[in-house]
VODREN-581003 format. One record per residue (C-alpha): residue in three letters; x, y, z. Coordinates in Angstrom, 1 decimal, padded with zeros to 4 digits, always signed. Example, Ala and Ser with C-alpha at 12.3 -4.5 7.8 and 13.67 -1.06 7.14 Angstrom:
// residues 2
+------+--------+--------+--------+
: code :     px :     py :     pz :
+------+--------+--------+--------+
:  ALA : +012.3 : -004.5 : +007.8 :
:  SER : +013.7 : -001.1 : +007.1 :
+------+--------+--------+--------+
***
This chain:
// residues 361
+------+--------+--------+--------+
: code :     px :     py :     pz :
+------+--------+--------+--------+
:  UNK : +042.5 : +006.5 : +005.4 :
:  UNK : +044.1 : +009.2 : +003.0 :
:  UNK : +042.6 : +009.4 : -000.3 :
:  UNK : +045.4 : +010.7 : -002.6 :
:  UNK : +044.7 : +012.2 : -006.0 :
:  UNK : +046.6 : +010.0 : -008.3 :
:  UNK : +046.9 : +010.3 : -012.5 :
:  UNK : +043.8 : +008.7 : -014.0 :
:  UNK : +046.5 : +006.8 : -016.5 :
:  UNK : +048.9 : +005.7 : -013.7 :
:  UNK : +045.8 : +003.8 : -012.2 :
:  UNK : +044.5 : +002.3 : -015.6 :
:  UNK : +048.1 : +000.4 : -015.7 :
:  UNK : +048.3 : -003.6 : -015.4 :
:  UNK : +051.8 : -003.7 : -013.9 :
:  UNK : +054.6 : -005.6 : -015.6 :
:  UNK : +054.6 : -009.4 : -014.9 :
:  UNK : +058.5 : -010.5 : -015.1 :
:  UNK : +058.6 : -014.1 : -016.2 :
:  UNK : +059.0 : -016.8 : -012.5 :
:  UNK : +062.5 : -016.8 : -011.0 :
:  UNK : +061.7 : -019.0 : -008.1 :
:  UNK : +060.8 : -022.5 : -007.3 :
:  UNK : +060.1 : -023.8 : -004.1 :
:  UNK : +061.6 : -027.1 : -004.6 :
:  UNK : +065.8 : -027.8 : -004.4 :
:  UNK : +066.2 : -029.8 : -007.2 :
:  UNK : +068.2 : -028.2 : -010.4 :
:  UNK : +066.1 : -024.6 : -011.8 :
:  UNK : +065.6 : -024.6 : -015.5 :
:  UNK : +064.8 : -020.8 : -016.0 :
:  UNK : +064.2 : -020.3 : -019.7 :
:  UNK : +061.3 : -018.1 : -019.5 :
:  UNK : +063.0 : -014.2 : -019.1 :
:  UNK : +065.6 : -014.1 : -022.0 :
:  UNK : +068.4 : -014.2 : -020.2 :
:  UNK : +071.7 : -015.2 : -021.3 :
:  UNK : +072.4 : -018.8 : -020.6 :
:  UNK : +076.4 : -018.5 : -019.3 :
:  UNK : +075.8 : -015.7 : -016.9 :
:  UNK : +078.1 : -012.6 : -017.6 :
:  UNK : +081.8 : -012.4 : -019.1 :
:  UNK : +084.6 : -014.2 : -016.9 :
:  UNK : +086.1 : -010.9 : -017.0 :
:  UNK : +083.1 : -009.1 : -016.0 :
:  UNK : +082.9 : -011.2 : -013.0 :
:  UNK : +086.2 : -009.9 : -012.0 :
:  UNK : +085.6 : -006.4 : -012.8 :
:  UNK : +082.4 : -006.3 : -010.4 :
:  UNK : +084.6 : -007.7 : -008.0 :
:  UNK : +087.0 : -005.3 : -008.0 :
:  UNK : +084.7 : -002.7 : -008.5 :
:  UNK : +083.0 : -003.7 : -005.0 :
:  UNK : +085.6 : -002.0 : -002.8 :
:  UNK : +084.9 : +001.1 : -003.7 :
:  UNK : +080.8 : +000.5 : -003.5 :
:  UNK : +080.6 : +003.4 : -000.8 :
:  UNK : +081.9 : +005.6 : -003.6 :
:  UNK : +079.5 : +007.7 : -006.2 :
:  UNK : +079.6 : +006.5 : -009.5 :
:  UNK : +081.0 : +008.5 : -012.9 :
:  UNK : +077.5 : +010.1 : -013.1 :
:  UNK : +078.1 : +010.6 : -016.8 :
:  UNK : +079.3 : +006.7 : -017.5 :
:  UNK : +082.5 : +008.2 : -019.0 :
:  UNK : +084.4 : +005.2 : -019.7 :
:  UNK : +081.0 : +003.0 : -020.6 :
:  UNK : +080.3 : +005.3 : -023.2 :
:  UNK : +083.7 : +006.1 : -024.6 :
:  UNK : +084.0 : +002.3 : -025.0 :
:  UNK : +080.6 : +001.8 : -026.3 :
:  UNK : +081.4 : +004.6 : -028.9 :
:  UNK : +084.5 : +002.4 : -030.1 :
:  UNK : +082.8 : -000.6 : -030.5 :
:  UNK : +079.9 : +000.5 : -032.8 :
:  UNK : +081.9 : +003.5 : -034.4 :
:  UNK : +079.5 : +006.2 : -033.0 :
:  UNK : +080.0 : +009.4 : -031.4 :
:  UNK : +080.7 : +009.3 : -027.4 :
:  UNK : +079.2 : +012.5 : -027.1 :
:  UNK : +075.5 : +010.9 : -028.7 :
:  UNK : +075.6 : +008.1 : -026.0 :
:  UNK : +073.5 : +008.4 : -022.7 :
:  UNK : +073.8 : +005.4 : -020.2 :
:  UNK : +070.7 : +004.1 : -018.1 :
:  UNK : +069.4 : +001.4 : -015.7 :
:  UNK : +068.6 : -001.1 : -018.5 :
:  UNK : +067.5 : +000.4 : -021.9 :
:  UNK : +063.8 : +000.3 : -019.9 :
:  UNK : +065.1 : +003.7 : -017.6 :
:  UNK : +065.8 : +005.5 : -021.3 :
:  UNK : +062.5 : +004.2 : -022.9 :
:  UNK : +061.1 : +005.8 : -019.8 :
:  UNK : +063.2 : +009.2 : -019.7 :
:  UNK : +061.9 : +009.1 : -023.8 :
:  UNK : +058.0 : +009.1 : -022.7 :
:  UNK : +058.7 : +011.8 : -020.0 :
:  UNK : +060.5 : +014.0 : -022.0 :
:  UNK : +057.8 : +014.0 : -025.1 :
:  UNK : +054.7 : +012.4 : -024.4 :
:  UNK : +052.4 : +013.9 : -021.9 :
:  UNK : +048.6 : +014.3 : -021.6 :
:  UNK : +046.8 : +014.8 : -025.0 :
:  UNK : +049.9 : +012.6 : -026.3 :
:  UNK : +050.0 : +009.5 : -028.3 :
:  UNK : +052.5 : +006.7 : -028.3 :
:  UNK : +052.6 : +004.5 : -031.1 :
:  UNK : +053.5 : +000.4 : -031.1 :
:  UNK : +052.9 : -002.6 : -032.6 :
:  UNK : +050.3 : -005.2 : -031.5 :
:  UNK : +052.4 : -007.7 : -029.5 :
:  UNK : +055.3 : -004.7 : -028.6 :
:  UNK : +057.1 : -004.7 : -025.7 :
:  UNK : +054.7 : -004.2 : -022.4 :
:  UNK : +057.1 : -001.0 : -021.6 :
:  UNK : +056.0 : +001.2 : -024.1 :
:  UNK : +052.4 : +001.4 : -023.0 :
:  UNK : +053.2 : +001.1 : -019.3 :
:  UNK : +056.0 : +004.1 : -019.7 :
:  UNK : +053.6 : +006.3 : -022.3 :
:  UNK : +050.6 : +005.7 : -019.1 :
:  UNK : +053.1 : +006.8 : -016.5 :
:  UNK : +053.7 : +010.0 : -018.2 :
:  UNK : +049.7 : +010.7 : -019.0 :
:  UNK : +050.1 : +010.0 : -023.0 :
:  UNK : +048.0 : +007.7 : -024.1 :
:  UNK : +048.9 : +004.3 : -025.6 :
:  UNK : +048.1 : +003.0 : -029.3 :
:  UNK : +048.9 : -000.2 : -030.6 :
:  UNK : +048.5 : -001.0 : -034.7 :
:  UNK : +047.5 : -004.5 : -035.7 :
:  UNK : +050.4 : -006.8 : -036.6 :
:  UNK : +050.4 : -009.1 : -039.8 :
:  UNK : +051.7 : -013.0 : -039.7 :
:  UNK : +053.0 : -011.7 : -036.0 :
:  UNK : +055.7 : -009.4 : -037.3 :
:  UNK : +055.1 : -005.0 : -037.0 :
:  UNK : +052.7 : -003.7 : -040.3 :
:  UNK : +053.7 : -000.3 : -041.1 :
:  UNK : +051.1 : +000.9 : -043.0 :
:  UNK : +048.7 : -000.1 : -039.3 :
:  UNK : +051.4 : +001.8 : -037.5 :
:  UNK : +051.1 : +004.7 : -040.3 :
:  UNK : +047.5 : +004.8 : -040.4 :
:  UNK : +047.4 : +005.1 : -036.7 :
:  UNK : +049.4 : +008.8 : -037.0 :
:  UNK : +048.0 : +011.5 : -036.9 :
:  UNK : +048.4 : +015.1 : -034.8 :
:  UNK : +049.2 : +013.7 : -031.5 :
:  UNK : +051.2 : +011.5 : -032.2 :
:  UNK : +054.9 : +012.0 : -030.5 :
:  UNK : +056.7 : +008.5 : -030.3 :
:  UNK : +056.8 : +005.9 : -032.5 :
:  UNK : +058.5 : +002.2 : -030.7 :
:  UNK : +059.3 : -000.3 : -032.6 :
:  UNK : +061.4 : -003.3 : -031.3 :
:  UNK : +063.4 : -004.9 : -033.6 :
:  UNK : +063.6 : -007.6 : -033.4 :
:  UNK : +060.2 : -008.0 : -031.2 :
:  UNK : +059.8 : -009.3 : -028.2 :
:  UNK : +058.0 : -011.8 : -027.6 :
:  UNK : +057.6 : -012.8 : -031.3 :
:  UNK : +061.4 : -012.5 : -032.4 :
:  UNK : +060.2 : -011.6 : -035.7 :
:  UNK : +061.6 : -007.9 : -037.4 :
:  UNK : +062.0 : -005.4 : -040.2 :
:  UNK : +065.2 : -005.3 : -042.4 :
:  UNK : +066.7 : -002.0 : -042.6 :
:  UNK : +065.0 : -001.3 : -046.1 :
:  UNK : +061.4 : -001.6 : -044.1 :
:  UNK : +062.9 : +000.4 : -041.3 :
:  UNK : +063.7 : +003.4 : -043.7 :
:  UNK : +060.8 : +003.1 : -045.8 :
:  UNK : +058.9 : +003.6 : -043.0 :
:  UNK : +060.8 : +005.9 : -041.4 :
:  UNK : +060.5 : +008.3 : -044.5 :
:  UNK : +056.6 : +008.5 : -044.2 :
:  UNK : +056.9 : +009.7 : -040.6 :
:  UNK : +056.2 : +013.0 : -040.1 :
:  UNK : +059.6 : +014.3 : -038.9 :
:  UNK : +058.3 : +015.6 : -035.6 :
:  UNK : +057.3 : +012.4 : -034.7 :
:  UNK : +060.7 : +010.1 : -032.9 :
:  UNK : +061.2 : +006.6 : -034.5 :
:  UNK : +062.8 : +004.6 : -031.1 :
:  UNK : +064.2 : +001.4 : -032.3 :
:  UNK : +064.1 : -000.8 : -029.3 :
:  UNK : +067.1 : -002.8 : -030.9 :
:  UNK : +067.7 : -005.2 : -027.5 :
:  UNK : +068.2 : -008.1 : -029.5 :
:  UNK : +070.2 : -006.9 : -032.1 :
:  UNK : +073.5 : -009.1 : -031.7 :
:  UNK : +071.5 : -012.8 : -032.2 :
:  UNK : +070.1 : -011.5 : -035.8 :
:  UNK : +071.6 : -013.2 : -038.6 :
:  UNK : +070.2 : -011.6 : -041.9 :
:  UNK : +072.5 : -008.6 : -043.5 :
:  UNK : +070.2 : -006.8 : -044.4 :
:  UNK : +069.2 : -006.5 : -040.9 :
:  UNK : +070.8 : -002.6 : -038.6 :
:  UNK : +070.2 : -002.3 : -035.3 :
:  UNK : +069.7 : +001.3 : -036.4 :
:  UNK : +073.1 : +003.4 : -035.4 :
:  UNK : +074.1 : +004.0 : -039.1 :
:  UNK : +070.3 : +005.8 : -039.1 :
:  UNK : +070.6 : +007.5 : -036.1 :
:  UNK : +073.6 : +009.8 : -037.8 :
:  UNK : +071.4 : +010.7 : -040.5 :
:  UNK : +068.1 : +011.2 : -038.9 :
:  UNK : +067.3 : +014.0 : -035.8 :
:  UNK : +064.4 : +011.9 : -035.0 :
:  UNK : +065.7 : +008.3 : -034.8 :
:  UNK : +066.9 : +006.8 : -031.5 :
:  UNK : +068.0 : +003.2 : -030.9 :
:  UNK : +067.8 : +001.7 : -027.2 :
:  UNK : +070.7 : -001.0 : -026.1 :
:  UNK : +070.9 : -003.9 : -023.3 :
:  UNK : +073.3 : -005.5 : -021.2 :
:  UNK : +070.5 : -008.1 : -020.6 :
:  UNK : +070.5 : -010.3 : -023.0 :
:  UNK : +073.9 : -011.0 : -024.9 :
:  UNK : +076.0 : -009.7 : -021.9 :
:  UNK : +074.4 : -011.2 : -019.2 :
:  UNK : +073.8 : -008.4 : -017.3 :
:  UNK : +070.1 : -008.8 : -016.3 :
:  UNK : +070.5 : -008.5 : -012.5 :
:  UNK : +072.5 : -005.0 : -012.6 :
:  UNK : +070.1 : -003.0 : -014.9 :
:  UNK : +072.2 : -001.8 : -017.9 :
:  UNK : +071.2 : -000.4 : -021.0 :
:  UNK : +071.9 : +002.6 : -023.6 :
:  UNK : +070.6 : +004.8 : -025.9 :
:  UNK : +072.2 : +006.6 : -029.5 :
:  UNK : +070.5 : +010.0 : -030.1 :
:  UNK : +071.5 : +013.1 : -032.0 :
:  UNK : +073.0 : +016.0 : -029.7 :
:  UNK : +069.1 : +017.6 : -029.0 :
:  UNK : +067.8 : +014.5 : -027.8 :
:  UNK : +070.6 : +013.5 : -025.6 :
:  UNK : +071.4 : +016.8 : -023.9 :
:  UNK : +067.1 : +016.3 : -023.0 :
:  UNK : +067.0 : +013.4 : -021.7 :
:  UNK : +070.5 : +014.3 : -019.4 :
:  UNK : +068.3 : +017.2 : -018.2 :
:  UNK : +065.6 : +015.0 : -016.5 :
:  UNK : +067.8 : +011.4 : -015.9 :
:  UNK : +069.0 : +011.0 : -012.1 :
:  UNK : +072.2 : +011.9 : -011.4 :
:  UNK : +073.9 : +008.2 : -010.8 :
:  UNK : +071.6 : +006.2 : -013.0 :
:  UNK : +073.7 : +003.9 : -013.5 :
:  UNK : +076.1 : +002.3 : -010.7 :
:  UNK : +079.7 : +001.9 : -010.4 :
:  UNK : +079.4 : -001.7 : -010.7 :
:  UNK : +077.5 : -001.5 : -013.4 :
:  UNK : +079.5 : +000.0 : -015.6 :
:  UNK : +082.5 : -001.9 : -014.8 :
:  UNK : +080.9 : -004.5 : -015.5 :
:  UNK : +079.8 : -002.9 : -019.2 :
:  UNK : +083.3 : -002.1 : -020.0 :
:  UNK : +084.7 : -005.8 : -019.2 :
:  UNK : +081.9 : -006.9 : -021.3 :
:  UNK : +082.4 : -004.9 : -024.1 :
:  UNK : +086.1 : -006.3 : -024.3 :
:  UNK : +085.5 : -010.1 : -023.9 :
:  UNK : +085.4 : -010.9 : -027.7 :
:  UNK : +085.6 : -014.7 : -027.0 :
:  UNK : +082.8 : -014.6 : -024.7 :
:  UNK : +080.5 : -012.5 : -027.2 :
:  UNK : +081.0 : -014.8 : -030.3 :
:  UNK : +080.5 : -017.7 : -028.0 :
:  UNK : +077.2 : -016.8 : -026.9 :
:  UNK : +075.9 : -016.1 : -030.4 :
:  UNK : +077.1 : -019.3 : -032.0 :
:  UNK : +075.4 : -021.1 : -029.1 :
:  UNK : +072.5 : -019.0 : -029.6 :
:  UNK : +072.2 : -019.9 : -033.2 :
:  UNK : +072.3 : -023.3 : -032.9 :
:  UNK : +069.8 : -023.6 : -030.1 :
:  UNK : +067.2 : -021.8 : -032.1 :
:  UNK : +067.4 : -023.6 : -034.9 :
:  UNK : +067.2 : -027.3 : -032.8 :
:  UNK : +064.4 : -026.2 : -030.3 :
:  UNK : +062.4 : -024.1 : -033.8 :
:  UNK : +063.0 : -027.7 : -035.6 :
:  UNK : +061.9 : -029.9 : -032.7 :
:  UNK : +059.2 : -027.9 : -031.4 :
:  UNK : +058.3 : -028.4 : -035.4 :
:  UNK : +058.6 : -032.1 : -035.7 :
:  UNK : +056.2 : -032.3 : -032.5 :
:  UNK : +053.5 : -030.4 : -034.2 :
:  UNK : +053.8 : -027.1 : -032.9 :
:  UNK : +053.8 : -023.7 : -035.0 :
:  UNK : +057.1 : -022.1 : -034.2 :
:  UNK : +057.1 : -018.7 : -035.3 :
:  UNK : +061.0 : -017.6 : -037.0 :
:  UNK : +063.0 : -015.9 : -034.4 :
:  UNK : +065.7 : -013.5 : -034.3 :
:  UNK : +066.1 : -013.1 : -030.6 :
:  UNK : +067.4 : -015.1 : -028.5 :
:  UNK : +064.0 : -016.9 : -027.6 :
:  UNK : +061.5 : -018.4 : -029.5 :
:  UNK : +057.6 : -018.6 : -029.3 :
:  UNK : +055.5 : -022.3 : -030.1 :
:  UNK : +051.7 : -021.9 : -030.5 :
:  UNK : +049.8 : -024.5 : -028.5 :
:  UNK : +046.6 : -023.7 : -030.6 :
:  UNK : +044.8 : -023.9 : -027.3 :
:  UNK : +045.2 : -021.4 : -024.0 :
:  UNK : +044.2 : -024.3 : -021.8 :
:  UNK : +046.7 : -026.6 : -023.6 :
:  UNK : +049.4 : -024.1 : -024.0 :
:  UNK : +048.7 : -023.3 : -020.3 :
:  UNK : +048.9 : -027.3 : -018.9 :
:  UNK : +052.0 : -027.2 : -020.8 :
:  UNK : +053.4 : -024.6 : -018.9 :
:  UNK : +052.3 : -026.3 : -015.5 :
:  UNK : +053.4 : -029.6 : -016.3 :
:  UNK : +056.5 : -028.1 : -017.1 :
:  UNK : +056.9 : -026.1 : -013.9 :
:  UNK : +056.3 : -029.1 : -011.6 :
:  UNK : +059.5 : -030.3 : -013.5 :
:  UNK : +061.0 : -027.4 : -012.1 :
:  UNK : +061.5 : -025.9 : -015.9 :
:  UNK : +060.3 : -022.4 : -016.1 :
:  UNK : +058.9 : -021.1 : -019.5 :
:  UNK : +056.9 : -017.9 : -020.1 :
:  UNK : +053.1 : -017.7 : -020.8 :
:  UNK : +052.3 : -014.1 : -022.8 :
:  UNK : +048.7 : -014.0 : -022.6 :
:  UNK : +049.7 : -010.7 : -021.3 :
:  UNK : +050.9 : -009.9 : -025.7 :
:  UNK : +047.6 : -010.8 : -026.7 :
:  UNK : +048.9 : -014.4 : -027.8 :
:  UNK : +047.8 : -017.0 : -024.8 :
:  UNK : +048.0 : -020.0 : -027.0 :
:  UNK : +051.5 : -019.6 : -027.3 :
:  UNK : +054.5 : -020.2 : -024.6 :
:  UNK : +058.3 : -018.5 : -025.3 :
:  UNK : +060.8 : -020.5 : -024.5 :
:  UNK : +064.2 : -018.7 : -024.1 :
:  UNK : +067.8 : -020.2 : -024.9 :
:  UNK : +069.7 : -022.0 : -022.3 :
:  UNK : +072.2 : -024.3 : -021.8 :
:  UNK : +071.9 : -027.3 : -024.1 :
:  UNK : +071.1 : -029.8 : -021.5 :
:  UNK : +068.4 : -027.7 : -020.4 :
:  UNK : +066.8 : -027.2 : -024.1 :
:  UNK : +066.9 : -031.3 : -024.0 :
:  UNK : +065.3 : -031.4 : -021.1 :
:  UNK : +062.7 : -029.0 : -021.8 :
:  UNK : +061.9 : -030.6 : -025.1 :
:  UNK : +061.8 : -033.9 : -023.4 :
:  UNK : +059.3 : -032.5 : -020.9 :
:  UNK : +057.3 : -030.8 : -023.7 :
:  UNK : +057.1 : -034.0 : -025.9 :
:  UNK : +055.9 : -036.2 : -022.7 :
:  UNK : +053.4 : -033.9 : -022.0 :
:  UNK : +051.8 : -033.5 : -025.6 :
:  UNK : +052.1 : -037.3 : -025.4 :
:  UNK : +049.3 : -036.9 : -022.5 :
+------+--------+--------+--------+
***
């Protein structure tokens, strides 16, 4: 058998454990365990990936032209500081390979986002995580982690799989003791569901900072999960770098069809965050009154501490044989807990049935 030479950092990678999509059974599948939004993509967007099939054997618009131009008009940013990618994981990824190499470090919070070490490993950087306090990013860990090395600095906001997040005053205090070779990346994939003011997904930053970029999904709000869209906001440097290294037709025609019809369905948009809402607030009050810790969430998800692995675990099993998927993140560092994602209403009634029969056990 060959014996290839591989990275020493690309073998030292636990690969990425996506949350179970499959159930062997044929009775009704409650998936609330991968964040996904719970009324599938825009009407509109159904019909524009629809259309958009015909012409499948066609390349796509390799730069995303009309994605970005409409992206650009809906958050009042420059179409020129837009790059398009296969989910906002593809320019997370183009982000590590463009600036961190070997000899690198790339900073995150305790319970980040499994991506940013995974992507920093792929590369050859090397990984650092900075304690969290109460579950939510602590930036003086993340500043006393900086030093010389340092190239990237991630921080999702809000966090996944905790939901919690910095308002935009922490965000630019902490911004101003970074050195300014060192880029901020706001991993802002669950911007839309937050509800606090004082809260920016980073854009307004982004034109008054060279080394701030924000990251974007079509996952969550849109729906979008299964055609792998995303975006990033960068200043001119950055952008023109990563469109020096990204494949050529990153992003497929369907794709951004899809992206555009999305980004016009207003209806659809404010339905799914008024849904959103009030499910988080009736499973975090619940999930409460049966005894669990329910850590406040701005996603569109929400984590309940079991206070046991094993318990938290049989949870999650007794909850799978009732064909209800939810997520286990011992894989964050927090195996007591279980995140529960935002469905259909029925579905959170179900699951909170299932969850109260079982702590009844």
């Amino acid at each position: 058998m060959a014996q290839f030479q591989t990275k020493k950092t690309i073998l030292d990678i636990a690969p990425y454990v996506p949350g179970e999509s499959k159930s062997g059974s044929s009775e009704r599948l409650i998936k609330i365990s991968s964040n996904e939004g719970p009324f599938g993509p825009s009407p509109l967007a159904v019909k524009a990936m629809q259309e958009a099939a015909s012409d499948a054997h066609r390349y796509p618009d390799g730069d995303a032209t009309a994605l970005r131009q409409k992206l650009a008009e809906k958050n009042n940013i420059d179409f020129k500081n837009i790059i398009c990618g296969a989910g906002s994981d593809n320019i997370i990824e183009l982000l590590c390979q463009a600036y961190a190499g070997e000899g690198d470090e790339v900073l995150y919070s305790q319970h980040g986002f499994l991506m940013y070490p995974i992507s920093a490993m792929a590369f050859g950087a090397t990984p650092v995580s900075a304690q969290e306090k109460d579950l939510t990013a602590d930036p003086q860990a993340l500043l006393d982690k900086v030093n010389d090395k340092t190239k990237i600095v991630f921080l999702a906001n809000p966090n996944n799989p905790t939901g919690t997040y910095w308002t935009r005053d922490q965000v630019t205090a902490f911004h101003a003791q970074l050195p300014e070779n060192v880029i901020l990346v706001l991993d802002s994939a669950y911007a839309e569901f937050v509800d606090d003011p004082n809260y920016t997904a980073g854009h307004d930053l982004v034109e008054q900072h060279d080394n701030i970029v924000v990251t974007r999904t079509f996952s969550k709000l849109y729906g979008l999960g299964g055609l792998r869209l995303g975006w990033g906001h960068a200043c001119d440097e950055i952008i023109d770098i990563l469109n020096r290294i990204r494949s050529p037709f990153n992003v497929n025609a369907i794709a951004q069809a899809a992206g555009v019809a999305s980004l016009e369905d207003d209806a659809f948009v404010e339905k799914s965050i008024s849904h959103n809402k009030e499910m988080r607030h009736l499973m975090t009050k619940e999930l409460s009154d049966l005894g669990l810790s329910v850590v406040p969430s701005q996603g569109n998800f929400i984590i309940a501490d079991f206070g046991d692995e094993a318990r938290a675990e049989g949870c999650r099993q007794f909850l799978k044989e009732r064909n209800i998927f939810v997520r286990q993140i011992g894989g964050y560092g927090l195996p007591t807990y279980l995140r529960i994602s935002m469905g259909l209403k029925d579905e959170m009634e179900l699951a909170l049935e299932a969850i109260s029969a079982y702590l009844k056990t």
